[in-house]
C-alpha positions in Angstrom: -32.7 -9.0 -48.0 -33.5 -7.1 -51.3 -33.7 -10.4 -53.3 -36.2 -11.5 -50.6 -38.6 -8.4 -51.0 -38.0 -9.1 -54.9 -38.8 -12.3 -54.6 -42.3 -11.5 -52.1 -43.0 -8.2 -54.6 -43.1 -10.8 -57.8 -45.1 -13.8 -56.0 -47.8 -11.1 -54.6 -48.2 -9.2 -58.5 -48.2 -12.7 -59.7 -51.1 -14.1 -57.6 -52.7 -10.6 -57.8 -53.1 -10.8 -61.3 -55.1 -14.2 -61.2 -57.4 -11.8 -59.5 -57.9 -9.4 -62.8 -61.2 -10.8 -64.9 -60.8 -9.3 -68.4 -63.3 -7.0 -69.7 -65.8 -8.3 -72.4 -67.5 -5.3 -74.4 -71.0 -5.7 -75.3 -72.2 -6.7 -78.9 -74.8 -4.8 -80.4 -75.5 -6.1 -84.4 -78.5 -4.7 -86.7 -80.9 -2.5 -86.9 -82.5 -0.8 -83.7 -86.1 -0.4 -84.2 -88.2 1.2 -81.2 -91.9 0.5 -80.6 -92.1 4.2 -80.9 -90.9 4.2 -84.4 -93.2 1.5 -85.4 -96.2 3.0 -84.3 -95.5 5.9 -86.3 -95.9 3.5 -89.9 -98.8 4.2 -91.6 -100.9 2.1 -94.1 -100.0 3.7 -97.3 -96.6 4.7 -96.4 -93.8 4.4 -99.2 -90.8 2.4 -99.6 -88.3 5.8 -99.5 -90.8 7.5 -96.2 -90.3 4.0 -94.0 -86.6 3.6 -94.8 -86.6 7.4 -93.8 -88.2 6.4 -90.5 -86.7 3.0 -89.8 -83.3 3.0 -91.4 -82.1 1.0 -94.3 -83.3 -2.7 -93.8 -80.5 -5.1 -93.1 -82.1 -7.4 -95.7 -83.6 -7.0 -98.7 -84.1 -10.2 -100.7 -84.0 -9.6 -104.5 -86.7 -12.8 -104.8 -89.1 -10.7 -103.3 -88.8 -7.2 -103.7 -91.9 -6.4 -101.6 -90.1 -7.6 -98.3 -87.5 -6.0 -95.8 -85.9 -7.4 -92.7 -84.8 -5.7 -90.1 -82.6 -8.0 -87.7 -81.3 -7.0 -84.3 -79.3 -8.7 -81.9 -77.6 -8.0 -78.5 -75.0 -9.6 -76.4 -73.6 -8.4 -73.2 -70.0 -9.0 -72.3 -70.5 -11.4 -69.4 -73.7 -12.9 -71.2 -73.1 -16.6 -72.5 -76.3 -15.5 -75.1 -77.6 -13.1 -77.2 -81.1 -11.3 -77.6 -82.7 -11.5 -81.2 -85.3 -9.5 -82.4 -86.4 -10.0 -86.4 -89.1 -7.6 -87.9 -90.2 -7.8 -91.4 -91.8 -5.2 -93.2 -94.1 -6.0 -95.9 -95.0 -3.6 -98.7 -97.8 -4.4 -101.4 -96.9 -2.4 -104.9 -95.0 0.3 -103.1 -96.9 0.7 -100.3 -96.3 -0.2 -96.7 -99.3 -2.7 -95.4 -98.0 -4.7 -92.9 -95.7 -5.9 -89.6 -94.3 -9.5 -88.5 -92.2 -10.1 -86.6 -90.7 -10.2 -82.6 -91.7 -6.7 -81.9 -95.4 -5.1 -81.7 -96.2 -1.6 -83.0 -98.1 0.5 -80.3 -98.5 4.2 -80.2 -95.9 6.7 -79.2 -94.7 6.2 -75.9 -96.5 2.8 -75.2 -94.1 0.3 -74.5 -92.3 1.0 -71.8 -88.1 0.7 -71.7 -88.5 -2.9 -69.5 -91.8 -4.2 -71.6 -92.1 -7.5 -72.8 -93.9 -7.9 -76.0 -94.9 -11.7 -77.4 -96.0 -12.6 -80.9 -96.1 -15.6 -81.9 -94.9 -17.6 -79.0 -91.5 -15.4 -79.4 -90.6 -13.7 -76.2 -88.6 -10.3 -76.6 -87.1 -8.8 -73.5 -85.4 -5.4 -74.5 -81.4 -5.6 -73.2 -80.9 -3.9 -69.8 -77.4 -2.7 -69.0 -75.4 -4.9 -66.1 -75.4 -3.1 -62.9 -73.1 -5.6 -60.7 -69.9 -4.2 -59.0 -67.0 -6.1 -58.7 -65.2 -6.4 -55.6 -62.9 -3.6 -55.8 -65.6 -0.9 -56.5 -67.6 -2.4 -53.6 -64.7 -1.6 -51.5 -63.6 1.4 -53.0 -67.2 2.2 -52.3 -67.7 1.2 -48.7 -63.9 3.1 -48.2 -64.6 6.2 -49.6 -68.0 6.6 -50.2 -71.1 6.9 -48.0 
């Protein structure tokens, strides 16, 4: 009898554990730059005042010394592919005097979390965290929660 509840205790953790899905964190790589923090640059603004504002560029090509990148990617766990954003700053003897890139300066506040901006037939969506329950927590849910 014992080795027959041993037997039914090991097949049931067994197939139970096919069950489990392992957990995938999310990968979050580069720099994050906000629309809000691009609409504070200013023509004229130096090279030490933007890294103040934006962080220190992930790229800074020694060829041309009037040029910073700032790359940004995100991948969630379950996601089979990543979000890339690429803004380059370009400075003209010292000074700040343009944007390119993914991502579209607007005043403070402007772009909403959910936006969408396009430049350049690129389409950036900013990363929104998953929301889906598995099915344990749905039960757990229904059980014990109203």
């Amino acid at each position: 009898m014992r080795r027959l509840v041993f037997i039914l205790a090991l097949s049931i953790t067994v197939f139970l554990s096919g069950c489990i899905r392992p957990y995938k964190i999310d990968i979050q790589q580069g720099n994050v730059v906000s629309a809000e923090q691009l609409g504070q640059l200013k023509q004229g603004m130096t090279k030490r005042e933007v890294r103040y504002l934006l962080g220190t560029p992930l790229v800074v090509d020694p060829f041309h010394n009037d040029r910073w990148d700032y790359y940004y990617s995100f991948r969630a766990g379950n996601a089979k592919q990543a979000e890339h954003r690429r803004i380059t700053i370009v400075f003209d003897d010292e000074a700040f005097r343009e944007i390119q890139g993914d991502v579209i300066a607007g005043e403070s506040g402007s772009m909403p979390p959910q936006a969408e901006a396009s430049t350049g037939g690129t389409k950036v969506t900013e990363p929104q965290p998953n929301k889906k329950k598995g099915i344990f927590r749905r039960g757990w849910d229904k059980v014990f929660k109203k």
